[in-house]
C-alpha positions as CSV (number, residue, x, y, z in Angstrom):
1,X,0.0,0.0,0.0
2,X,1.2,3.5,-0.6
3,X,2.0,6.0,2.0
4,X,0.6,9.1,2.2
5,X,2.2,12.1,1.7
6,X,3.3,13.8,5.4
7,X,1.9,17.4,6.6
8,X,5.5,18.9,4.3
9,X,4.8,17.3,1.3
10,X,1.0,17.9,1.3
11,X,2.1,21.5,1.9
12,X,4.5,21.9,-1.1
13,X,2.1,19.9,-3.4
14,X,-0.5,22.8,-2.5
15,X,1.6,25.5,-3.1
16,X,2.4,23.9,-6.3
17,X,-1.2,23.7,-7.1
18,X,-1.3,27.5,-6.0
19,X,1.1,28.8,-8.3
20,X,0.6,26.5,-11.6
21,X,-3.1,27.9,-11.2
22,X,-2.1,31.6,-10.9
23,X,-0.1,31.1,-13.9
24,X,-3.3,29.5,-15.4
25,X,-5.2,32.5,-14.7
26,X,-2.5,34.8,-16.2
27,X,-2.4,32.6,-19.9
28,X,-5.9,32.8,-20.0
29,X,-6.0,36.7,-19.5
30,X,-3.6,37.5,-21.7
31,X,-5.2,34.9,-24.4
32,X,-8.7,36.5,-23.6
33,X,-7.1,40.0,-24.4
34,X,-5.3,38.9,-27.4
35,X,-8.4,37.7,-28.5
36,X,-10.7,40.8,-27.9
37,X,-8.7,42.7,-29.6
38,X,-7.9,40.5,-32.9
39,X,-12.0,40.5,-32.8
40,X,-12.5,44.0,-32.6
41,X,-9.8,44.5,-35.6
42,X,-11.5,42.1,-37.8
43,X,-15.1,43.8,-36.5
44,X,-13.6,47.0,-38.1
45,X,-12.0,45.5,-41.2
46,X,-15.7,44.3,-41.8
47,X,-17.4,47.4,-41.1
48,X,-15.3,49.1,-43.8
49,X,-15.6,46.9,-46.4
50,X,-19.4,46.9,-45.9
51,X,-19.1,50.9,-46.4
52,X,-16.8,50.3,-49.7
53,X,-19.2,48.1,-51.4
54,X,-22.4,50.2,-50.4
């Protein structure tokens, strides 16, 4: 049977937890932003072309 981890090692396993999903949050932001702003780009490159072909 395996042991489980002791009071230190449960600890450090959180904190890794802790930290991997901070930096989760932080790709995510700055994917989200990316995003918003390559959709406002194309929103505008279609807007335009609807006003050159009216």
């Amino acid at each position: 049977m395996n042991q489980l981890p002791n009071e230190k090692e449960l600890a450090e396993l959180v904190e890794i937890a802790r930290i991997a999903a901070e930096k989760a949050k932080i790709m995510y932001e700055t994917a989200d932003n990316i995003a918003t702003k390559w959709e406002k780009k194309l929103a505008e490159k279609q807007t335009e072309k609807e006003k050159q072909g009216a």
